[in-house]
C-alpha positions as CSV (number, residue, x, y, z in Angstrom):
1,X,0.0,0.0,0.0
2,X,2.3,2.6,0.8
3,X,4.9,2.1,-2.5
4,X,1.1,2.4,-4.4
5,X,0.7,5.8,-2.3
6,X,4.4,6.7,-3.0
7,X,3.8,6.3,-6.4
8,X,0.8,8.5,-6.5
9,X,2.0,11.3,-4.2
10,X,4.8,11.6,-7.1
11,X,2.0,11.9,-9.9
12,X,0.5,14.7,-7.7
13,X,3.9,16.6,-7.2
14,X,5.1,16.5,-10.8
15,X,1.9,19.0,-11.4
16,X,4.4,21.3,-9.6
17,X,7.2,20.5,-11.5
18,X,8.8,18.2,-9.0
19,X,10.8,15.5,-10.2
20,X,12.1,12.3,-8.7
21,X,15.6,11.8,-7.5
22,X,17.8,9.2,-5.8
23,X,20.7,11.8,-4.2
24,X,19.3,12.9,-1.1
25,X,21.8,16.2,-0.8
26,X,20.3,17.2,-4.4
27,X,16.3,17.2,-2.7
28,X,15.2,20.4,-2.8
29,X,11.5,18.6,-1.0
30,X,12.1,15.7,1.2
31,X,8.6,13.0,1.3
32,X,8.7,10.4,3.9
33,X,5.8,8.2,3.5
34,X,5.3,5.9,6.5
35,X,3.8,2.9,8.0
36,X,2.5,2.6,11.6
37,X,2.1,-1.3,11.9
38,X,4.9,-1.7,14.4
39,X,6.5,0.3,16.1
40,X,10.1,0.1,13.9
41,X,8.2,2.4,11.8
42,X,7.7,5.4,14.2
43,X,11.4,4.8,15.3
44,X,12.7,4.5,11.4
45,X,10.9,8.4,11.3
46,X,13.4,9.9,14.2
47,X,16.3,7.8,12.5
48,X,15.6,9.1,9.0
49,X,15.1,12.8,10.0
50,X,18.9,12.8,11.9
51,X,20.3,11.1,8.8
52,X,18.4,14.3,6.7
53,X,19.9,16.7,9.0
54,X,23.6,15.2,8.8
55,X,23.2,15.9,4.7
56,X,21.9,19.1,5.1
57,X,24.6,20.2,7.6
58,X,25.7,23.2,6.0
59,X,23.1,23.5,3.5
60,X,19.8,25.3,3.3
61,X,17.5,22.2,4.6
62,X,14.8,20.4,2.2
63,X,11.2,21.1,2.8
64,X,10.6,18.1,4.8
65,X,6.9,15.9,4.8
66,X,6.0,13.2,6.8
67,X,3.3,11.2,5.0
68,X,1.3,8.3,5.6
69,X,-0.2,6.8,8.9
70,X,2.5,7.7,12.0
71,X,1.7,11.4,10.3
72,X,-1.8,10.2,10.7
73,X,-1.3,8.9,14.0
74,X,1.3,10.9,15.7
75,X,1.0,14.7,13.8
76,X,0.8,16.7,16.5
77,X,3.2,14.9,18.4
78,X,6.0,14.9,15.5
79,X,5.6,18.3,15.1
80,X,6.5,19.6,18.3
81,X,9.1,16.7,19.3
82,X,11.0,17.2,16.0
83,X,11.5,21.0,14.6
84,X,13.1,20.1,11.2
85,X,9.4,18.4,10.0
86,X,7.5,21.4,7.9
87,X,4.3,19.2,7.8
88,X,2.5,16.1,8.1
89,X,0.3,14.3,6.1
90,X,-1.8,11.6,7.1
91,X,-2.8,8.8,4.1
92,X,-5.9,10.3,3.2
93,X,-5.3,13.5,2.6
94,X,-2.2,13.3,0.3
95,X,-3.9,14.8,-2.7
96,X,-3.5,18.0,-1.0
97,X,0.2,17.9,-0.9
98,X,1.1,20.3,-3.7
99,X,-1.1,23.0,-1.9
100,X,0.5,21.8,1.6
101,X,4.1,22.6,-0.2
102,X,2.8,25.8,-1.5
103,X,2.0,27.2,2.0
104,X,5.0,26.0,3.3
105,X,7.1,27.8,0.5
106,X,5.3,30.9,0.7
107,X,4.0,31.5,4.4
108,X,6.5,29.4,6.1
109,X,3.9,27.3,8.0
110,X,3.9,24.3,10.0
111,X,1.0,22.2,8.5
112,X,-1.1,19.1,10.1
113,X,-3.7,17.8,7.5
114,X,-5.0,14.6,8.3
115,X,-8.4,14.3,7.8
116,X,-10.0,11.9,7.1
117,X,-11.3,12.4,3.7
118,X,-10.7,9.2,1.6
119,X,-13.6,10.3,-0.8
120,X,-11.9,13.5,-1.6
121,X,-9.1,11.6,-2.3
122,X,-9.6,9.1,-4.8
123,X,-12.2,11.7,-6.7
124,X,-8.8,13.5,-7.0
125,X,-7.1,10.7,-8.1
126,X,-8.9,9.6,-11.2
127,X,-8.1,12.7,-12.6
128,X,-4.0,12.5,-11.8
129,X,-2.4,9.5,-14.3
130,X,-0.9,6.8,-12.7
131,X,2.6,6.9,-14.2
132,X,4.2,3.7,-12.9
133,X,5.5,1.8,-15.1
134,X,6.8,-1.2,-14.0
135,X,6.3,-4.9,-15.0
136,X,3.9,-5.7,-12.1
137,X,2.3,-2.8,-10.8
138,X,0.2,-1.9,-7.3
139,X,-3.1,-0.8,-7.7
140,X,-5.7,0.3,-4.7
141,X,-9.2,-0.7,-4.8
142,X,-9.7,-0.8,-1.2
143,X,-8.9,1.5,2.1
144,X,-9.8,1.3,5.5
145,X,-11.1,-1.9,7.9
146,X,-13.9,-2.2,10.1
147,X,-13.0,-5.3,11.9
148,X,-10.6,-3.2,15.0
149,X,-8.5,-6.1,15.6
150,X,-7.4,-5.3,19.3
151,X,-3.7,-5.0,18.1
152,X,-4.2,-2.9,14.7
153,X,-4.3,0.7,14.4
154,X,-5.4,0.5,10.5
155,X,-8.9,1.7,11.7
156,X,-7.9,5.0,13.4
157,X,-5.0,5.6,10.5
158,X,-6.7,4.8,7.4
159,X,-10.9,4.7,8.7
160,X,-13.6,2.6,7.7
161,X,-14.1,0.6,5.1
162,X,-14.2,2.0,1.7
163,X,-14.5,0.6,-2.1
164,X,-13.5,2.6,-5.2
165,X,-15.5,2.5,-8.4
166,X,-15.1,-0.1,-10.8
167,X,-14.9,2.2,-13.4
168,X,-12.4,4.1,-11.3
169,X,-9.8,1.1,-11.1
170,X,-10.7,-0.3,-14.9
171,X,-9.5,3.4,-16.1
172,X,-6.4,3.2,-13.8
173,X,-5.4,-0.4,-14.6
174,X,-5.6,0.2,-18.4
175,X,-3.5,3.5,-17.8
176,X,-0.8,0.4,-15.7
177,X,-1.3,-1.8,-19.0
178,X,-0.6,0.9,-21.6
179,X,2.8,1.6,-19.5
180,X,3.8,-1.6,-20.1
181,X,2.2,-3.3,-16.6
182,X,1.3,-7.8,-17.1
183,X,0.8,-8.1,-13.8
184,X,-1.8,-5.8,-11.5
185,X,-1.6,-6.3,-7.4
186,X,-4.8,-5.3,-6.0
187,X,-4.7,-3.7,-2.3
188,X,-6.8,-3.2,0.5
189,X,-6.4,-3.0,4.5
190,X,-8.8,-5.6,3.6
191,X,-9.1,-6.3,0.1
192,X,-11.2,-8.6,-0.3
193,X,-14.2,-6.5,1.3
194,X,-14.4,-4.7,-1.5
195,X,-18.2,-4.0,-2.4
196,X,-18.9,-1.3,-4.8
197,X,-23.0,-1.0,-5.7
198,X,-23.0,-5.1,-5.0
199,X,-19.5,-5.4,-7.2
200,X,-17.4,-7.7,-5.2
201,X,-14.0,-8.5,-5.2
202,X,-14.5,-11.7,-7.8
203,X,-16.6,-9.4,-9.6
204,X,-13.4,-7.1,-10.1
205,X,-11.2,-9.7,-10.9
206,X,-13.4,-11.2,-13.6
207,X,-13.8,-7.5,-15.3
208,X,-9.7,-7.1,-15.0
209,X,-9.1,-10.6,-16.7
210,X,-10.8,-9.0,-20.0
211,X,-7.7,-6.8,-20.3
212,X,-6.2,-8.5,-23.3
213,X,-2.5,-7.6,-22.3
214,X,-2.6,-7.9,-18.6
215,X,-1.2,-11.4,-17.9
216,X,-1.7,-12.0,-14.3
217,X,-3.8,-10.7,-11.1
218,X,-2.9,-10.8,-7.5
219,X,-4.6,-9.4,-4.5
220,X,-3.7,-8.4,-0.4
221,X,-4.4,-8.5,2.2
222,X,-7.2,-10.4,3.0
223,X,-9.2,-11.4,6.7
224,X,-10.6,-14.8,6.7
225,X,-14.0,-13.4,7.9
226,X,-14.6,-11.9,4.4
227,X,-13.7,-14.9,2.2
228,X,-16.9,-15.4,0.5
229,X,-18.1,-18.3,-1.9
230,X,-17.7,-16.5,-5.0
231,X,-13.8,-15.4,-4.5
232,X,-13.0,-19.2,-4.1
233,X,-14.9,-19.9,-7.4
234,X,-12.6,-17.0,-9.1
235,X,-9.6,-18.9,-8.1
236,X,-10.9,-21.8,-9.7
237,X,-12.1,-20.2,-12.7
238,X,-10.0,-17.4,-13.4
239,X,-6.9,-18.3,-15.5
240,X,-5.3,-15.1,-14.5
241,X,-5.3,-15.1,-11.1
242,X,-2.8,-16.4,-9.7
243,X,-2.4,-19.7,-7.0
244,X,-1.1,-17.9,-4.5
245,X,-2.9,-16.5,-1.4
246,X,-1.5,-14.8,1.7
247,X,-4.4,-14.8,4.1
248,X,-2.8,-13.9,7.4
249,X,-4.5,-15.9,10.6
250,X,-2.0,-14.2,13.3
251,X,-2.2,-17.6,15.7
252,X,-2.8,-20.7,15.3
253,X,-4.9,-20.4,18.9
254,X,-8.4,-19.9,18.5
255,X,-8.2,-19.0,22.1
256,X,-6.2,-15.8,21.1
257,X,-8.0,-15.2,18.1
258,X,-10.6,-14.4,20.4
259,X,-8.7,-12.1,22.6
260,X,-7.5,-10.7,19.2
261,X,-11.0,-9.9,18.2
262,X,-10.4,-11.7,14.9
263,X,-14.3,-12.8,15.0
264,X,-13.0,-16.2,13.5
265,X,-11.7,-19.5,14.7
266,X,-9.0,-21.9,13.5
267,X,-11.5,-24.4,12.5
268,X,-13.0,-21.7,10.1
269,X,-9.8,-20.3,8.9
270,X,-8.8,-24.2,8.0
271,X,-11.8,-24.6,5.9
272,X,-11.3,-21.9,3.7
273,X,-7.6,-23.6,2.9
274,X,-9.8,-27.2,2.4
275,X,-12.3,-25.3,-0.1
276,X,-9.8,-23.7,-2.3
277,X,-7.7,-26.5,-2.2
278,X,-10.3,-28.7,-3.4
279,X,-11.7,-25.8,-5.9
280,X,-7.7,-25.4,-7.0
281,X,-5.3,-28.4,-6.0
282,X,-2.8,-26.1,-7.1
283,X,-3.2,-23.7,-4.6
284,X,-0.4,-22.3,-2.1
285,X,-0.5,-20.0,1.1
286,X,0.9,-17.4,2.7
287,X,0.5,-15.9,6.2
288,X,1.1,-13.3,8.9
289,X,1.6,-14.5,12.4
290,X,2.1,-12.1,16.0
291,X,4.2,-13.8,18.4
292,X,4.0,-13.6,22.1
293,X,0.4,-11.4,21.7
294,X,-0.6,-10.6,25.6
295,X,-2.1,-13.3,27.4
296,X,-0.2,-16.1,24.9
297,X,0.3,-19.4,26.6
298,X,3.6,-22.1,25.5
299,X,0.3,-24.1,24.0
300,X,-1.0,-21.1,22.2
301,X,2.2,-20.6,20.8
302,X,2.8,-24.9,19.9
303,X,-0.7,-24.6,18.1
304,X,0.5,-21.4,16.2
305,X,3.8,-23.9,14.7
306,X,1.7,-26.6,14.9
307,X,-0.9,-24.3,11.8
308,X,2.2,-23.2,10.1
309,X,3.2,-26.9,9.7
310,X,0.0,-28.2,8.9
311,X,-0.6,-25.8,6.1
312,X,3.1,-25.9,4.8
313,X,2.6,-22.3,4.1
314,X,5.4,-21.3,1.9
315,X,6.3,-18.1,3.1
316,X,5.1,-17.0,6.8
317,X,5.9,-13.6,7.9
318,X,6.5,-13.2,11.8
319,X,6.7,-10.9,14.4
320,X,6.9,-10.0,18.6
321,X,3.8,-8.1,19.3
322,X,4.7,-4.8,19.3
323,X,1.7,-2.6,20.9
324,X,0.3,0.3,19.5
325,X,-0.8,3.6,21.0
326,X,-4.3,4.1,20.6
327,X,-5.3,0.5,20.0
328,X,-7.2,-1.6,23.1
329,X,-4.6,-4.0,23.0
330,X,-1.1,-1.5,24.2
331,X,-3.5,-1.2,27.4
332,X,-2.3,-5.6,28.3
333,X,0.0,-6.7,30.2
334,X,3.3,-7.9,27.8
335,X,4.9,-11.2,27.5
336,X,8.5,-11.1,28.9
337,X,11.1,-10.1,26.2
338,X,13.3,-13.3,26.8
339,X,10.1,-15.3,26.1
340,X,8.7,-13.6,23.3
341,X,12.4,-13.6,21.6
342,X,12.9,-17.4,22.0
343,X,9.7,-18.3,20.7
344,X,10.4,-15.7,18.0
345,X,13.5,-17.6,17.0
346,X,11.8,-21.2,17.2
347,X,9.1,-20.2,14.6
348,X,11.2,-18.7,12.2
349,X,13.9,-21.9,12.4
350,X,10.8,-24.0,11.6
351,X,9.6,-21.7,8.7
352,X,12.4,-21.3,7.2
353,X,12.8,-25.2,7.6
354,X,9.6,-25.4,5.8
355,X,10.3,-22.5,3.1
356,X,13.9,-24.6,2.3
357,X,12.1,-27.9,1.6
358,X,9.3,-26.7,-0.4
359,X,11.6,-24.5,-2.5
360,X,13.8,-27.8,-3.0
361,X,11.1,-29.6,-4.6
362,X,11.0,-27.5,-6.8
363,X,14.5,-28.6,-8.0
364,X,14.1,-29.9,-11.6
365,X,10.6,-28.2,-12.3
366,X,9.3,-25.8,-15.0
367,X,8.1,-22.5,-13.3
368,X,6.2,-19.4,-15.8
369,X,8.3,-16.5,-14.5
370,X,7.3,-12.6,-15.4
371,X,10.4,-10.9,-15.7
372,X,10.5,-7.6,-14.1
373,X,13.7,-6.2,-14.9
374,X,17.7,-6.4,-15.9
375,X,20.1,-7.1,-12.9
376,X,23.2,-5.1,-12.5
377,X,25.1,-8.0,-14.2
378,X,23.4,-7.6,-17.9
379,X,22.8,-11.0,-18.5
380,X,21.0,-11.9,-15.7
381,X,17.1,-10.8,-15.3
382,X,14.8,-10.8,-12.1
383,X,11.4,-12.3,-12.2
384,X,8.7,-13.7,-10.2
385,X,6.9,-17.1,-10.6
386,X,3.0,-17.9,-10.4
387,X,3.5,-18.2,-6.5
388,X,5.3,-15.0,-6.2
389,X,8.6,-16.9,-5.5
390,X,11.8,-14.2,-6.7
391,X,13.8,-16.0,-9.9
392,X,16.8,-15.3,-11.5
393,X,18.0,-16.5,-15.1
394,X,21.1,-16.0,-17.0
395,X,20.1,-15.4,-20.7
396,X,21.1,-13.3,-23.8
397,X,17.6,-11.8,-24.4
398,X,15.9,-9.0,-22.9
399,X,13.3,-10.7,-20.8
400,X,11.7,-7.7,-19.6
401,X,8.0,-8.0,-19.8
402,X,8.0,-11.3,-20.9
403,X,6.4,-14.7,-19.1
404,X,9.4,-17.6,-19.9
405,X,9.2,-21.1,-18.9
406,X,12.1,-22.0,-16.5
407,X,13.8,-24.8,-15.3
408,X,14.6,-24.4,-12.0
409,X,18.2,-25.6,-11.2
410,X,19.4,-24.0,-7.6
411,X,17.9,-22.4,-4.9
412,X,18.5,-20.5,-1.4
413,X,15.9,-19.2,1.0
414,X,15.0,-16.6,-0.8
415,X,15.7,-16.8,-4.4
416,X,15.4,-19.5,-6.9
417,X,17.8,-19.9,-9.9
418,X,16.9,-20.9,-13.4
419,X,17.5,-21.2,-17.0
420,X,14.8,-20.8,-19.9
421,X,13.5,-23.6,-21.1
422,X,13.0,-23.8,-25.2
423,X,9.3,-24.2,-25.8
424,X,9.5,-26.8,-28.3
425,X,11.1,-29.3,-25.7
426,X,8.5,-28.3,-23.1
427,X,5.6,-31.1,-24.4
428,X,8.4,-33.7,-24.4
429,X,9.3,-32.7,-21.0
430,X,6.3,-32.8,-19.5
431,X,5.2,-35.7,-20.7
């Protein structure tokens, strides 16, 4: 979500003139957009303001923004605790940002604008081109989440629950296409809640899979609570979107679920892998898991490995619950450090256990890989297969753009390694 609102606060700013650049002591206007999921993210704020200052030692100082939700969040506070911000800007009001740098330039005000105004927003947006133009491109369809999980603060950064227009997003994705986009990632807080005038989600991906040159669709992040009928029937029959889901579940104890406020239980969660399993055998999963949440018993945590092991998910993200001001949750009692830490460390030794094994099976198989771009070293080209999993391939020819067969001959944790397979040999080697 916020490289798709990066992207967009630069389509706003080049109305103005403003022009992207990758030397920090050349920035004339100085746009940190931020997260507010864990608390790394406030902190990362502070750290990448001293490291601004340092540059700009001896130098007349870059206007200087703080986007995104810890502006949401935290504005007032940022404001007075550190003097070199100009203004903050919370997520929903970022299509005011050229008249927020105006001000600044010409009254030499500290500004807070972060209202919540999401409508305002995207009724801005649709008239501001979406420039982006890589391979596989982010696309918003969905802001906001009415489910106030006790641990989340997505509620009081980004607000309720709201759905763009399909003709909105079909007018933005064919804007992604004609700059040379295959593949189109749908986001949400909680995608797949997306309702416009009775168009769900499925509905969306069905309309998208018209597009003649886009190639592949993806969507995140979803809650298990909204995983209705008809998305598991677009997995089935939609060639285009892709067998991948990430459907984080946080524990594997429904006990905690509870506590979470997730309004679902393990038992529900696992039937929604059983139905798109049997709708798609070919299906694989992702998932998010909090580690060491308040009140978290050893069991709670064994059933939390014992779901990531049962599932084989092939990529779970994990983290120590990191409490957040404002939310119900920062007012419970935390699990000891040392505790949290070791069980940290166990999960992630077994994930990454898991994540080694399946990528070794893949070892000797063909994989369709989008190529996104050239590597440093010419010859070599960076793509993604149908399960998201990162590739790299030596070849001759400019991949970029392109959907290759590869054999997959290597692997590490995180990458796999593969040559192109010629596609007249490909019946004969599958056969």
């Amino acid at each position: 979500m916020n490289e798709y609102d990066s992207n967009r606060i630069l389509d706003f700013v080049k109305k103005i003139n403003y022009i992207k650049t990758n030397e920090i002591e050349k920035a004339d206007c100085y746009i940190l957009n931020t997260c507010h999921i864990r608390e790394k993210a406030t902190h990362k704020v502070y750290h990448d303001i001293g490291r601004l200052k340092k540059v700009f030692r001896n130098k007349k100082k870059p206007l200087t923004i703080v986007a995104g939700c810890v502006a949401q969040a935290e504005g007032d506070v940022l404001l007075k605790k550190e003097k070199y911000i100009d203004a903050v800007v919370g997520p929903q009001s970022y299509q005011n940002i050229n008249s927020i740098i105006s001000k600044i330039e010409f009254k030499n005000e500290k500004l807070n604008n972060t209202e919540f105004d999401v409508i305002e927003k995207f009724d801005e947006l649709k008239y501001v081109k979406n420039s982006n133009n890589k391979v596989s491109s982010f696309l918003t369809i969905q802001e906001g989440c009415d489910k106030f999980c006790k641990f989340c603060v997505v509620p009081y950064t980004r607000g309720p629950e709201y759905s763009r227009s399909i003709s909105e997003i079909l007018i933005e994705a064919r804007q992604l296409i004609k700059n040379g986009s295959k593949e189109i990632v749908l986001l949400g807080q909680n995608v797949n809640a997306y309702n416009y005038k009775n168009y769900k989600l499925s509905s969306l991906i069905y309309e998208l899979s018209e597009i003649k040159d886009l190639k592949r669709i993806r969507y995140t992040t979803s809650h298990p609570k909204d995983f209705s009928k008809d998305l598991i029937e677009a997995h089935e029959n939609c060639e285009k979107l892709m067998p991948l889901l990430h459907l984080p579940v946080q524990t594997g104890s429904t006990k905690i679920l509870k506590a979470m406020n997730r309004n679902h239980s393990i038992e529900e969660y696992l039937e929604i892998i059983k139905k798109l399993k049997e709708k798609k055998p070919s299906m694989e999963f992702s998932s998010d898991f909090i580690i060491a949440y308040p009140g978290e018993k050893e069991e709670d945590f064994k059933k939390s490995v014992s779901l990531m092991k049962k599932i084989n998910f092939i990529n779970s993200y994990s983290f120590i619950f990191s409490a957040r001001p404002g939310t119900p949750a920062a007012k419970l009692k935390e699990i000891d450090y040392n505790i949290a830490k070791k069980r940290l460390i166990y999960f992630q030794k077994v994930a990454e256990e898991i994540k080694i094994n399946y990528r070794k099976k893949l070892v000797n198989s063909l994989s369709n890989v989008l190529f996104e771009n050239r590597m440093k070293n010419n010859n070599m080209f960076f793509g993604r297969d149908e399960y998201f999993n990162s590739v790299i391939t030596k070849s001759p020819e400019d991949l970029t753009g392109k959907i290759k067969k590869v054999k997959i001959i290597d692997y590490n944790v995180n990458t796999l390694f593969g040559e192109c397979f010629p596609e007249d040999k490909y019946k004969e080697y599958a056969a």
